[in-house]
LUMKEGU-516240 format. One record per residue (C-alpha): residue number from 1; residue in three letters; x, y, z. Coordinates in pm, whole numbers. Layout:
<vomars>
{pos->NUM, code->ALA, east->X, north->Y, up->Z}
...
</vomars>
This chain:
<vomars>
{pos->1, code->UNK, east->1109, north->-3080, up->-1191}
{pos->2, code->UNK, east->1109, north->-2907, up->-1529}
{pos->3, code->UNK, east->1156, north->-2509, up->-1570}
{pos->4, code->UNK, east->995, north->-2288, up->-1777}
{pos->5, code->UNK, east->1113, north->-1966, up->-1911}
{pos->6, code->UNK, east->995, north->-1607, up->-1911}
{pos->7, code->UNK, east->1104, north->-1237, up->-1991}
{pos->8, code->UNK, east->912, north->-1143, up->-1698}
{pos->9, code->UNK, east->767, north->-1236, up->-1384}
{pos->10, code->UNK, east->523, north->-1086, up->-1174}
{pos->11, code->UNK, east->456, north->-1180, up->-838}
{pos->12, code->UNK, east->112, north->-1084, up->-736}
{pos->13, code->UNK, east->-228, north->-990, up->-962}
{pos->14, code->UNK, east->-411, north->-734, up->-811}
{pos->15, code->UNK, east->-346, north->-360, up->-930}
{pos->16, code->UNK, east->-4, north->-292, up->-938}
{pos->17, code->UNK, east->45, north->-610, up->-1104}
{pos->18, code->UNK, east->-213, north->-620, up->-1393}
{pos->19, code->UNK, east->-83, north->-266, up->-1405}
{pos->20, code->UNK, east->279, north->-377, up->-1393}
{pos->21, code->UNK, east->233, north->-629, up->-1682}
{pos->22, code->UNK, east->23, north->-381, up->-1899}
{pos->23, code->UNK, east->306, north->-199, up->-1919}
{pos->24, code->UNK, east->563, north->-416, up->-2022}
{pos->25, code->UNK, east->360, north->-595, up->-2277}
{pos->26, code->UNK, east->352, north->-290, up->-2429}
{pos->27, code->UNK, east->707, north->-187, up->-2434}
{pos->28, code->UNK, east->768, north->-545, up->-2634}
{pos->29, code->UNK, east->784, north->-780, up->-2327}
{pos->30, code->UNK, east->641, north->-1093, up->-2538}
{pos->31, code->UNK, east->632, north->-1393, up->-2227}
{pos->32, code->UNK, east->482, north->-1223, up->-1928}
{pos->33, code->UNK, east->365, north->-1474, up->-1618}
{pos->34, code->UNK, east->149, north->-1347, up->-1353}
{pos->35, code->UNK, east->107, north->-1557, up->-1036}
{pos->36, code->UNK, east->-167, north->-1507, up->-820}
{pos->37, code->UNK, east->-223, north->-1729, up->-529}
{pos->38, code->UNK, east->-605, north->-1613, up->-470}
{pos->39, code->UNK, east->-895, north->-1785, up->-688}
{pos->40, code->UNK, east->-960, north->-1467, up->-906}
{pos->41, code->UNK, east->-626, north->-1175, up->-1021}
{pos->42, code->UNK, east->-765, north->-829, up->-929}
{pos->43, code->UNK, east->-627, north->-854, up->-575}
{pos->44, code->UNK, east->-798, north->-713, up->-249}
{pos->45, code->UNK, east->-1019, north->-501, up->-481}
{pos->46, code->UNK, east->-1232, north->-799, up->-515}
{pos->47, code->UNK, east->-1355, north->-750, up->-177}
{pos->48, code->UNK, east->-1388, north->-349, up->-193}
{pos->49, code->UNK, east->-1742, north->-324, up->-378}
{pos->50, code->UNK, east->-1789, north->24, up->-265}
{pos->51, code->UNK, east->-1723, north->311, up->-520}
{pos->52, code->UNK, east->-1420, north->587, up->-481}
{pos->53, code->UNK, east->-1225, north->370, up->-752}
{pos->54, code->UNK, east->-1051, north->525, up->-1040}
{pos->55, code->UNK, east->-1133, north->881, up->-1035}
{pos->56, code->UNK, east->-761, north->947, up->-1133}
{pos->57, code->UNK, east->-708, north->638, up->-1369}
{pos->58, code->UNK, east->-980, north->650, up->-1579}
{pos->59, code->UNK, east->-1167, north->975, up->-1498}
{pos->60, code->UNK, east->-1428, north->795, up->-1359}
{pos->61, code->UNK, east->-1596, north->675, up->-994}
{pos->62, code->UNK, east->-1611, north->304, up->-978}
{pos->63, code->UNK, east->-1618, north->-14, up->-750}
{pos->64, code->UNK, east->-1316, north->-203, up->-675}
{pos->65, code->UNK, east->-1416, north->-498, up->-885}
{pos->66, code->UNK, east->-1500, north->-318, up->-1147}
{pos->67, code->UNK, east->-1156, north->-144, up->-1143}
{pos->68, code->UNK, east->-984, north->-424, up->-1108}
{pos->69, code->UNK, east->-1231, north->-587, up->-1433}
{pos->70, code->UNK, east->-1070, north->-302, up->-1653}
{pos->71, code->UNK, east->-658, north->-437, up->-1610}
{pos->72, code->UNK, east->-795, north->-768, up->-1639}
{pos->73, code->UNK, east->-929, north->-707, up->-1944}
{pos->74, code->UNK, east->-629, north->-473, up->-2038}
{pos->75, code->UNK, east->-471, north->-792, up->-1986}
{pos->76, code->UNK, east->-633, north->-1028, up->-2140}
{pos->77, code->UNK, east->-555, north->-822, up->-2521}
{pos->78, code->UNK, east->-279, north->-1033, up->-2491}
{pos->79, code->UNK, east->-160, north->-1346, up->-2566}
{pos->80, code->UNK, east->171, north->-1310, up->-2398}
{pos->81, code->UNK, east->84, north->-1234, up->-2053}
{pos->82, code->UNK, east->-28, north->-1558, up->-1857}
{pos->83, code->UNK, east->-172, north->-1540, up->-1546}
{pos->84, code->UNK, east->-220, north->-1855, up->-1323}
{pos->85, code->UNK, east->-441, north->-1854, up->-1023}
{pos->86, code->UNK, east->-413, north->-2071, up->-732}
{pos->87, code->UNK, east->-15, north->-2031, up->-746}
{pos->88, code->UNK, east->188, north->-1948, up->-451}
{pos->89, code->UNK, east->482, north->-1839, up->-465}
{pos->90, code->UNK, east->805, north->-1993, up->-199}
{pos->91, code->UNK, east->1072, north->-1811, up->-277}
{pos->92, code->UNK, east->1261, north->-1631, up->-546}
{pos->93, code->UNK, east->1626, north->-1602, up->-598}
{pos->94, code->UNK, east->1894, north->-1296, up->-696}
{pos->95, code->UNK, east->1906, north->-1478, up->-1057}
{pos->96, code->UNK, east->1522, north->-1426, up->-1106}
{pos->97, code->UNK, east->1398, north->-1817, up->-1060}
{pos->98, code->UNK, east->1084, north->-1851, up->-945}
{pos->99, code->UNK, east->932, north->-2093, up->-699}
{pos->100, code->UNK, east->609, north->-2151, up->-696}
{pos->101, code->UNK, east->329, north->-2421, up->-558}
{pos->102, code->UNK, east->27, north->-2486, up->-784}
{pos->103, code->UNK, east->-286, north->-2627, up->-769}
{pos->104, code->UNK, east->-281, north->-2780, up->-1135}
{pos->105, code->UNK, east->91, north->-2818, up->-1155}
{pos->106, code->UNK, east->226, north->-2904, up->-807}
{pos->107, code->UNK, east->549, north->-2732, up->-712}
{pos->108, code->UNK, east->694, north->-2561, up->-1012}
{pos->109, code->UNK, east->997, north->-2309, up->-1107}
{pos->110, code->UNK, east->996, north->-2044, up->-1383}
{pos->111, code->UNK, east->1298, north->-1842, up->-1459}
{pos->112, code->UNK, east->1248, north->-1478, up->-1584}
{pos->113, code->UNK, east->1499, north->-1212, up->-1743}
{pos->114, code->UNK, east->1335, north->-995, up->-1465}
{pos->115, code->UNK, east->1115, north->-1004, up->-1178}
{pos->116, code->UNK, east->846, north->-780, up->-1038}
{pos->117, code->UNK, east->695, north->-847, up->-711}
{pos->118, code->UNK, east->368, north->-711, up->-616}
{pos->119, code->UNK, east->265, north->-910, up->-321}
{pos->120, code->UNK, east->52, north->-591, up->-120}
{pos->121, code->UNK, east->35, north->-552, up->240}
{pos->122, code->UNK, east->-81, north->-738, up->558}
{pos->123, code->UNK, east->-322, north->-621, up->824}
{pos->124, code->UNK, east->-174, north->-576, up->1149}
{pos->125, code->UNK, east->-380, north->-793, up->1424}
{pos->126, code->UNK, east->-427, north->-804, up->1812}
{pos->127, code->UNK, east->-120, north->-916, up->1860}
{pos->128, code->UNK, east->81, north->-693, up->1700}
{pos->129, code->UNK, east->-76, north->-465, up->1930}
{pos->130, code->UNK, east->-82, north->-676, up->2215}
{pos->131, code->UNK, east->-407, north->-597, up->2359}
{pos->132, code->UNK, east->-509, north->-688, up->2698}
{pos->133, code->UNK, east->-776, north->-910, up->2802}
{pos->134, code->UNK, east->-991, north->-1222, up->2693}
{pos->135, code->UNK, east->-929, north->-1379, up->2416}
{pos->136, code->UNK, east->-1296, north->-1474, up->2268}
{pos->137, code->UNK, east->-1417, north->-1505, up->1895}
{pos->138, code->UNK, east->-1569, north->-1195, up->1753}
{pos->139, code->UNK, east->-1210, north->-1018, up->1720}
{pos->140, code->UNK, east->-1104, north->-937, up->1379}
{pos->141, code->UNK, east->-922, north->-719, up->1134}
{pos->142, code->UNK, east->-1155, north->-509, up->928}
{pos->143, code->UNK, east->-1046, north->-633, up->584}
{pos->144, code->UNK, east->-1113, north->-979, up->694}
{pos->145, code->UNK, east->-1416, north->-849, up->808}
{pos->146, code->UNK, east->-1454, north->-729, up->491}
{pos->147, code->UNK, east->-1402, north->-1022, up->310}
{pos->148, code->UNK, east->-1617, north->-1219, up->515}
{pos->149, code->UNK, east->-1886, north->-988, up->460}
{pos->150, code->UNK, east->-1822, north->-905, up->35}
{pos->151, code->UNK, east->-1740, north->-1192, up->-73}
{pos->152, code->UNK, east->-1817, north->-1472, up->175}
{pos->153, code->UNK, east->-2149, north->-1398, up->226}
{pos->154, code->UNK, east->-2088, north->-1414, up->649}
{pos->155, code->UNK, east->-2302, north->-1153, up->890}
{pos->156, code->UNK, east->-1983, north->-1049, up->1104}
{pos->157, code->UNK, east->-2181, north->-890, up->1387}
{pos->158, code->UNK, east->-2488, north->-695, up->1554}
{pos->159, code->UNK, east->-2309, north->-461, up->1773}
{pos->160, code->UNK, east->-1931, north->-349, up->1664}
{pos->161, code->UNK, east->-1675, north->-99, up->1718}
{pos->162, code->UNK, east->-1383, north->-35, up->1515}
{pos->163, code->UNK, east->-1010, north->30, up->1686}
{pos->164, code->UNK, east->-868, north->266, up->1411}
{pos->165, code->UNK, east->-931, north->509, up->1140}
{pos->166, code->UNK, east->-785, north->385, up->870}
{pos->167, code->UNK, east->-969, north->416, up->546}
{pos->168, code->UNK, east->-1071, north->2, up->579}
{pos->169, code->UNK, east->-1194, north->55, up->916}
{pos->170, code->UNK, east->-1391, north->392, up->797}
{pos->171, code->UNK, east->-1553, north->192, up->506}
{pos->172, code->UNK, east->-1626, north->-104, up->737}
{pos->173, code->UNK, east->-1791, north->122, up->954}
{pos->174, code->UNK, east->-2052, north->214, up->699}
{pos->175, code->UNK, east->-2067, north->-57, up->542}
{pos->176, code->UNK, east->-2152, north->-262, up->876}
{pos->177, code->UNK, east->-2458, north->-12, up->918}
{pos->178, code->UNK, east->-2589, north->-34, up->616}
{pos->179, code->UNK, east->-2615, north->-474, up->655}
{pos->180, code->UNK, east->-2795, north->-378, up->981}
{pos->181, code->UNK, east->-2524, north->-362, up->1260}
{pos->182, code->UNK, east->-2527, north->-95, up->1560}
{pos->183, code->UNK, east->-2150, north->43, up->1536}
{pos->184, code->UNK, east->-2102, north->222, up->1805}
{pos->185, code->UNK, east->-1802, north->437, up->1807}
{pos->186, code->UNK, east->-1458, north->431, up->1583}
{pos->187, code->UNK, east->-1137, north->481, up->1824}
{pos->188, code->UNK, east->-799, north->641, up->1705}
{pos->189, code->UNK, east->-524, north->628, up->1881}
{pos->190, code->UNK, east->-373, north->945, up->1728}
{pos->191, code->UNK, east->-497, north->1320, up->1776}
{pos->192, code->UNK, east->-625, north->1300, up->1460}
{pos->193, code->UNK, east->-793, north->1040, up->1226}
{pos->194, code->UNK, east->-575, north->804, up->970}
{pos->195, code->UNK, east->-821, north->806, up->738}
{pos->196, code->UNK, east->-941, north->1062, up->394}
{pos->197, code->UNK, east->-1139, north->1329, up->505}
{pos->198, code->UNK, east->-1415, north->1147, up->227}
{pos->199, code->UNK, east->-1417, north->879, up->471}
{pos->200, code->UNK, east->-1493, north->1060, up->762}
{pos->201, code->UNK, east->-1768, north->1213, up->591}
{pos->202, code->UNK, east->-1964, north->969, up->396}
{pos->203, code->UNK, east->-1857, north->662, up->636}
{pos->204, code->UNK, east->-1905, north->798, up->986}
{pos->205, code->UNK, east->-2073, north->1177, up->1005}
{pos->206, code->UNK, east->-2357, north->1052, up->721}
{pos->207, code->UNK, east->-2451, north->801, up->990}
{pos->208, code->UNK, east->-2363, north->963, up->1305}
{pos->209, code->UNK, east->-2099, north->708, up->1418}
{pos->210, code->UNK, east->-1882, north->932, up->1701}
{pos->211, code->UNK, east->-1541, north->902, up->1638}
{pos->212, code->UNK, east->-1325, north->906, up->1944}
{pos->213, code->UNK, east->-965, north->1037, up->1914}
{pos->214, code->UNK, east->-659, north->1023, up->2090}
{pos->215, code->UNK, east->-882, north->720, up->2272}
{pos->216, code->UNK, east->-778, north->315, up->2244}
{pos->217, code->UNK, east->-910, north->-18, up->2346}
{pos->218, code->UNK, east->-799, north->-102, up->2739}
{pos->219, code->UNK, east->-921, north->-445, up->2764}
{pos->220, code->UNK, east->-1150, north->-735, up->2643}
{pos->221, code->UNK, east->-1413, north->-884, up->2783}
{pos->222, code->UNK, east->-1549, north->-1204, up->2684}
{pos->223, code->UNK, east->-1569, north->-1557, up->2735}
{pos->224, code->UNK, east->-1652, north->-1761, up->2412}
{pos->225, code->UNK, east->-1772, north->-1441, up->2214}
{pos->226, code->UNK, east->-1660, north->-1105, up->2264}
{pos->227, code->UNK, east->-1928, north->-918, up->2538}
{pos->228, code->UNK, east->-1775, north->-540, up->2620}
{pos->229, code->UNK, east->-1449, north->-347, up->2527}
{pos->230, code->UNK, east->-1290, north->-83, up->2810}
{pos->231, code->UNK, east->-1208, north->205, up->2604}
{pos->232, code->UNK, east->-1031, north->469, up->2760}
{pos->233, code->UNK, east->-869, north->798, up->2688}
{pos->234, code->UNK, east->-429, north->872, up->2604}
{pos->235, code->UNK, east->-258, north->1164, up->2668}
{pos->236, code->UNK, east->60, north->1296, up->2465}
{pos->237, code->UNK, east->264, north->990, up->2576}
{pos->238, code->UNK, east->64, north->755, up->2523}
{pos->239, code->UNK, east->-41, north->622, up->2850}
{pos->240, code->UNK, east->-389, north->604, up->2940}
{pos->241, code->UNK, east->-528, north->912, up->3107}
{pos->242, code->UNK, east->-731, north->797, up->3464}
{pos->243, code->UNK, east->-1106, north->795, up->3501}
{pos->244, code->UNK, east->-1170, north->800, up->3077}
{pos->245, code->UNK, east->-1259, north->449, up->3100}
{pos->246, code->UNK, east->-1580, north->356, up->2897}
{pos->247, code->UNK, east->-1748, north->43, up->2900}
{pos->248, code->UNK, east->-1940, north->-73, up->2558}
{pos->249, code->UNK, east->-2106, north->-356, up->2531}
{pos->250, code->UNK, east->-2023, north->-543, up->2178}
{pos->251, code->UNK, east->-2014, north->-864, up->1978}
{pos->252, code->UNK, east->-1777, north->-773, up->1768}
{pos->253, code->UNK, east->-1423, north->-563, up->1754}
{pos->254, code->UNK, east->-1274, north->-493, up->1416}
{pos->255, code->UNK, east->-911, north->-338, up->1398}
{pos->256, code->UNK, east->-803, north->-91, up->1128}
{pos->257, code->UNK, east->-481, north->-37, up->1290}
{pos->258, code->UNK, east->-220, north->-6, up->1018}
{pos->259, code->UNK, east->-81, north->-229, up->669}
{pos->260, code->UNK, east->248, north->-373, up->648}
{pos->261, code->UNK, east->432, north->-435, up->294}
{pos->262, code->UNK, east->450, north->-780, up->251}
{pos->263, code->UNK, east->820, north->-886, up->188}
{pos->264, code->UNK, east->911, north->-1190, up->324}
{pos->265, code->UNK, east->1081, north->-1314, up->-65}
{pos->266, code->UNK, east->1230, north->-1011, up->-105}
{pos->267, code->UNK, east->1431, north->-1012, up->279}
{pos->268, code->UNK, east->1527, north->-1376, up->216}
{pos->269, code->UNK, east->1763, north->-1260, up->-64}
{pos->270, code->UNK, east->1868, north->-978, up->108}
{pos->271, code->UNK, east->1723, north->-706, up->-54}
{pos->272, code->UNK, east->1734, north->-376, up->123}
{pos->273, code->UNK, east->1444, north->-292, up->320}
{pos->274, code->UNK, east->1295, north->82, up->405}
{pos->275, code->UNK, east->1328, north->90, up->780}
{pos->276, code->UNK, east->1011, north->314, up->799}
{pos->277, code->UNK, east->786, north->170, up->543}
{pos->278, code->UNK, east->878, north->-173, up->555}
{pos->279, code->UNK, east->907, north->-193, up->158}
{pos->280, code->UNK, east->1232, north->-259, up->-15}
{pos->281, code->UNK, east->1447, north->34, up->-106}
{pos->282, code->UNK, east->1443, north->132, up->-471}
{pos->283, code->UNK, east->1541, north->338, up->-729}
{pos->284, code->UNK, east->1309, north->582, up->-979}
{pos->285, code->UNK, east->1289, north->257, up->-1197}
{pos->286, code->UNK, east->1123, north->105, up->-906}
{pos->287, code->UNK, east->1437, north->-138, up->-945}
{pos->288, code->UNK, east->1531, north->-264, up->-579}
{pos->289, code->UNK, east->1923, north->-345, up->-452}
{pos->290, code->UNK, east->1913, north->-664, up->-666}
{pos->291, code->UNK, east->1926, north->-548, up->-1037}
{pos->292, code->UNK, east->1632, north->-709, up->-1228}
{pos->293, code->UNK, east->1404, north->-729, up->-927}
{pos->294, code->UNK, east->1157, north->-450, up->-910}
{pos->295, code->UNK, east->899, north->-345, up->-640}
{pos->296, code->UNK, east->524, north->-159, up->-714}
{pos->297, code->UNK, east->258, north->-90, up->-524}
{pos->298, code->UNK, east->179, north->-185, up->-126}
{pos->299, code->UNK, east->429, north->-447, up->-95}
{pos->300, code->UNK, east->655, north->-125, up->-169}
{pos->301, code->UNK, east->458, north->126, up->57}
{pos->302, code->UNK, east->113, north->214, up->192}
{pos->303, code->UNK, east->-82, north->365, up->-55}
{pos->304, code->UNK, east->-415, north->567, up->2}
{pos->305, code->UNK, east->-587, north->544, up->-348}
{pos->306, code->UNK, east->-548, north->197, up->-557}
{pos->307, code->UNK, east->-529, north->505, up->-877}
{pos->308, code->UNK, east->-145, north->554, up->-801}
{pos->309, code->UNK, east->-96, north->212, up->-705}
{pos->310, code->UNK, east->-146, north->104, up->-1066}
{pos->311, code->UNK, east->43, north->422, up->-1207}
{pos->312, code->UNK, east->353, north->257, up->-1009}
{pos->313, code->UNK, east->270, north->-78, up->-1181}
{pos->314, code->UNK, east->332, north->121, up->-1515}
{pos->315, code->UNK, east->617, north->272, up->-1413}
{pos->316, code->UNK, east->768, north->-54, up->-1290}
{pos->317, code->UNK, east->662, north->-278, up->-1586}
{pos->318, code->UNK, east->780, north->-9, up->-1829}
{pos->319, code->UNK, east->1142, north->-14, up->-1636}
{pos->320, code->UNK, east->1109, north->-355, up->-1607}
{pos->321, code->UNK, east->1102, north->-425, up->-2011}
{pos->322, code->UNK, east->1435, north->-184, up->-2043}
{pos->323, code->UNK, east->1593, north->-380, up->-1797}
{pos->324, code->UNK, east->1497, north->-676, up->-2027}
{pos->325, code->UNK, east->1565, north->-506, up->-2354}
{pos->326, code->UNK, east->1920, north->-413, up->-2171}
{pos->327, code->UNK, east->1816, north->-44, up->-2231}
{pos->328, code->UNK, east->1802, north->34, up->-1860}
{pos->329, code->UNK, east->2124, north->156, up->-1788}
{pos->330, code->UNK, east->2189, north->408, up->-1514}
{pos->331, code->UNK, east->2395, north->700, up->-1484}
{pos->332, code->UNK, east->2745, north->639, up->-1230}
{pos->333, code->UNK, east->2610, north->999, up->-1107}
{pos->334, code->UNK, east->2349, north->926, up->-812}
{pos->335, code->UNK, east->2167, north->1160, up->-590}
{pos->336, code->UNK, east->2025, north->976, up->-226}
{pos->337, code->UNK, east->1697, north->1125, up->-87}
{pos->338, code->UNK, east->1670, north->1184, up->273}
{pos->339, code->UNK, east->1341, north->1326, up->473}
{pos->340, code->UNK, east->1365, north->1660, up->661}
{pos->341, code->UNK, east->1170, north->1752, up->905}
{pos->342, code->UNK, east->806, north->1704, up->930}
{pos->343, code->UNK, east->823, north->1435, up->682}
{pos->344, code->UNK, east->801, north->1023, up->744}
{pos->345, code->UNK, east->953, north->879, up->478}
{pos->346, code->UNK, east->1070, north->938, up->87}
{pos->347, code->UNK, east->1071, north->753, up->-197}
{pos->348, code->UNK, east->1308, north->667, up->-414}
{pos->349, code->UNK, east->1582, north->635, up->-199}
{pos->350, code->UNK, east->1839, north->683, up->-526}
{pos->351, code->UNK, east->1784, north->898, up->-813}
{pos->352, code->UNK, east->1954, north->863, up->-1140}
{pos->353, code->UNK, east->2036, north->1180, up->-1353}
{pos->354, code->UNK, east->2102, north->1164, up->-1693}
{pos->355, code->UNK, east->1887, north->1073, up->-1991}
{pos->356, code->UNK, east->1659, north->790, up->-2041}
{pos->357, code->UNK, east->1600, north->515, up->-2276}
{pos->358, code->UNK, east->1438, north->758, up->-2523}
{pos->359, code->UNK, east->1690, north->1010, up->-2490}
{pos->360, code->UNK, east->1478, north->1226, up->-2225}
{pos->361, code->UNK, east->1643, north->1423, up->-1957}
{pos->362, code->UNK, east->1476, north->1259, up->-1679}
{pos->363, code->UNK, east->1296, north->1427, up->-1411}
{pos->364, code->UNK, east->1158, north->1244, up->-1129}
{pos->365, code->UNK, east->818, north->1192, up->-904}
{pos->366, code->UNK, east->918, north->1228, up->-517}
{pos->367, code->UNK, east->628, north->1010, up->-293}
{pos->368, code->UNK, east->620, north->1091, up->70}
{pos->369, code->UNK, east->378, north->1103, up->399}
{pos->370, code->UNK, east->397, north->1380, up->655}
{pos->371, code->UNK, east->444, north->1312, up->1011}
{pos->372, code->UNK, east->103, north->1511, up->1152}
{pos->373, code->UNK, east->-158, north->1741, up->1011}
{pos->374, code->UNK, east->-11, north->2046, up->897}
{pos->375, code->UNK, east->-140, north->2378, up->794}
{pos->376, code->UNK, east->-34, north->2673, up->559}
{pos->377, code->UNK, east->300, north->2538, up->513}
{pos->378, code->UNK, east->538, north->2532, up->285}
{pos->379, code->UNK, east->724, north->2189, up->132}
{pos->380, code->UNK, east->1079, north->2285, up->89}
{pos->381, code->UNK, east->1372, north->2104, up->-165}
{pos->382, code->UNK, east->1699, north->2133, up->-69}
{pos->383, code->UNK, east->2000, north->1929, up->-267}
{pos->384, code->UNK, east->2340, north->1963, up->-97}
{pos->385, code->UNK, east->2176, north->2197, up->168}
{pos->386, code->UNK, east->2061, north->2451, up->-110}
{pos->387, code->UNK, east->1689, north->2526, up->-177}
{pos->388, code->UNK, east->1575, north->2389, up->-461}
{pos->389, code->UNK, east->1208, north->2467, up->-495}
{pos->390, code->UNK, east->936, north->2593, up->-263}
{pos->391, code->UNK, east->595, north->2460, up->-276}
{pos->392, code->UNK, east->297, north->2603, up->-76}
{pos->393, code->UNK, east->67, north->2359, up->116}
{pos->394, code->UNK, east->-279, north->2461, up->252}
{pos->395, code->UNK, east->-274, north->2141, up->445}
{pos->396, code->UNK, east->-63, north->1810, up->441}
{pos->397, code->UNK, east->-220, north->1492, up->636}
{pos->398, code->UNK, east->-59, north->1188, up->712}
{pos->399, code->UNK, east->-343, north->1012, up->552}
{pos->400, code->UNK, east->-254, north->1127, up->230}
{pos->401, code->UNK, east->59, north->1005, up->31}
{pos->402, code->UNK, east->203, north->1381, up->-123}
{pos->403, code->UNK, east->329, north->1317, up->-521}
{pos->404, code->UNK, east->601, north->1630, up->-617}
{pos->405, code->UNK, east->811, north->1608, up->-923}
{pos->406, code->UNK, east->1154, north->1742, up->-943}
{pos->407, code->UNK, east->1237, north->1833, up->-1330}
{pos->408, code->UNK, east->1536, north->1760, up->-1434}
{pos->409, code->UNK, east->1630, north->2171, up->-1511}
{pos->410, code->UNK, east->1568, north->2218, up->-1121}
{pos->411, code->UNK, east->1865, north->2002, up->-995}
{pos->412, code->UNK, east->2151, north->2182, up->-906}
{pos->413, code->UNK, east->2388, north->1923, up->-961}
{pos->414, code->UNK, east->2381, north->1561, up->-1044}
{pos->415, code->UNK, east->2534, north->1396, up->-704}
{pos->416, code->UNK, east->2433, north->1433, up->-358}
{pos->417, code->UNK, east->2161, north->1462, up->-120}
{pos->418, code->UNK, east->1790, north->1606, up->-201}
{pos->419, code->UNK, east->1595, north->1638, up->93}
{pos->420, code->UNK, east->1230, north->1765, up->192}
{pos->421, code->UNK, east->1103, north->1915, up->480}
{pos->422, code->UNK, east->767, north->2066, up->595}
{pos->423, code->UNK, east->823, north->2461, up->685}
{pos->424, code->UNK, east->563, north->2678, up->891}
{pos->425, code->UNK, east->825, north->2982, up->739}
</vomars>
């Protein structure tokens, strides 16, 4: 079993990784590989042929494969990144090798001065949450459905209802109309919908598809092919609130009921993992607890638009060629985030003062979710348990991943804790 060498490795071609290698090829990374283990690089946006793409990128609306068409091309300009489809990858190791199983090569190992991994997400499915009932065909997550439907060329169902408002399971539900499918009803578990308000609009009130909140799926019916759903009302707790059941009659169930990071190489090595997002825990270089192995996009957390997934590729691949050029060096001085209240989870964990490898003070990009809607608030920075900054919010959804940079003049020291919280004050 021979080796071959690279400067860097990515792990995954769809956005943050076309993004990711962009970047470093050019910051003077010369031997980039990219391994993808679909038939095509460009990732999930392959199967998203609706529009909404790029509006923050490039300043313009387009469809997922055409976004992902532009990094490929990016890409393509040159002749040191290689990308190799058909390639999955078995494990990696702390000193950057590379397994990998290919469909031209057979099992394989590269070994890279660095590592980037930007595997993406998982769907949860029925049985992550364990759904009573029958267990008959016509059950589905709604990016499979998706895919099935896109790409495959499959008609998924006549009459459907989605479990979930998440932004797939919005689109689905449009996109199921307009191939000729009665959807009757999207169901959220929450008080209020997991998707973009854009979604809501243009994917269920343009087509009058009733969207039932605080409402899940009670049971299953079916034999061979799914035949009704029991949907039923929850109260504050949780628990199903008596004499809301609703019977619906349906072929088909698709589930939009939450992504999961995809980590599995990254938790074999022991790499520290977020406990709330389910990504690895990193620094602003995107540079996880193993130095030379950096995370981007969903396999790091959850993102809403596939625009700031890429602009975390670029940050990663740019970190990822200091690392390589042995220009990423990090101050001793470290701050640790830490959410306050109101707030789910922030990113970085670990911030580095100091200058960078240009000489820059640095200042830093703080990514977070809220826990609930909020309205005419106020974000609020503390470091050390003094207020930093004070932003005003006229709303803050969980839906929406929040972006708010800290300059390097607004730190009050260089060590400690910086913390944000969501204030009604």
């Amino acid at each position: 079993m021979q080796t071959s060498n690279y400067d860097l490795i990515i792990i995954g071609g769809g956005s943050a990784g076309l993004a990711a290698a962009v970047s470093a090829a050019e910051n003077g990374v010369e031997k980039i590989l990219i391994l993808e283990k679909e038939d095509y690089a460009g990732g999930i946006l392959l199967q998203c042929i609706h529009n909404g793409f790029g509006l923050h990128r490039f300043k313009e609306e387009l469809t997922g494969p055409e976004y992902a068409a532009r990094f490929v091309a990016q890409a393509q300009k040159f002749p040191g990144i290689e990308i190799k489809i058909r390639s999955m990858v078995l494990k990696i190791t702390p000193e950057k090798e590379v397994h990998y199983s290919s469909e031209a090569e057979g099992y394989c190992v590269a070994k890279g001065k660095a590592v980037i991994c930007a595997t993406g997400c998982s769907e949860r499915t029925r049985g992550a949450i364990q759904i009573p009932g029958d267990r008959p065909t016509g059950v589905m997550t709604a990016g499979l459905a998706q895919r099935y439907l896109n790409i495959d060329g499959y008609f998924v169902g006549k009459r459907v209802f989605i479990l979930g408002s998440g932004d797939i399971g919005l689109i689905m539900a449009r996109r199921m109309t307009l191939e000729g499918s009665k959807v009757l009803g999207v169901a959220e578990l929450m008080p209020y919908s997991n998707g973009l308000t854009r979604n809501i609009v243009q994917c269920l009130n343009d087509f009058n598809i009733p969207l039932y909140l605080s409402h899940t799926v009670k049971q299953i019916i079916g034999k061979e092919r799914l035949e009704k759903i029991i949907l039923a009302q929850v109260d504050e707790k949780f628990q199903f609130v008596p004499g809301t059941d609703r019977e619906f009659e349906v072929d088909t169930l698709l589930l939009s009921v939450g992504l999961i990071p995809s980590n599995p190489l990254l938790t074999e090595i022991g790499v520290r993992i977020h406990p709330k997002t389910g990504g690895p825990l990193v620094d602003e270089n995107m540079q996880t607890s193993i130095p030379g192995i950096f995370s981007c996009g969903n396999s790091l957390h959850v993102h809403d638009l596939v625009d700031f997934v890429s602009m975390e590729g670029e940050t990663a691949g740019l970190a990822a060629a200091r690392y390589i050029q042995g220009k990423l060096e990090n101050s001793a001085d470290v701050i640790q985030t830490q959410p306050g209240a109101g707030v789910g989870y922030l990113l970085p964990e670990t911030l580095h003062p100091g200058k960078d490898a240009d000489g820059n003070e640095k200042d830093f990009v703080l990514k977070f979710r809220v826990q609930k809607p909020f309205q005419n608030v106020s974000l609020v920075v503390t470091q050390n348990g003094e207020v930093l900054k004070i932003v005003k919010k006229p709303f803050l959804i969980p839906a929406e991943m929040e972006n708010l940079t800290i300059r390097a003049s607004e730190l009050l020291s260089k060590t400690g804790v910086l913390s944000v919280e969501v204030s009604n004050e």
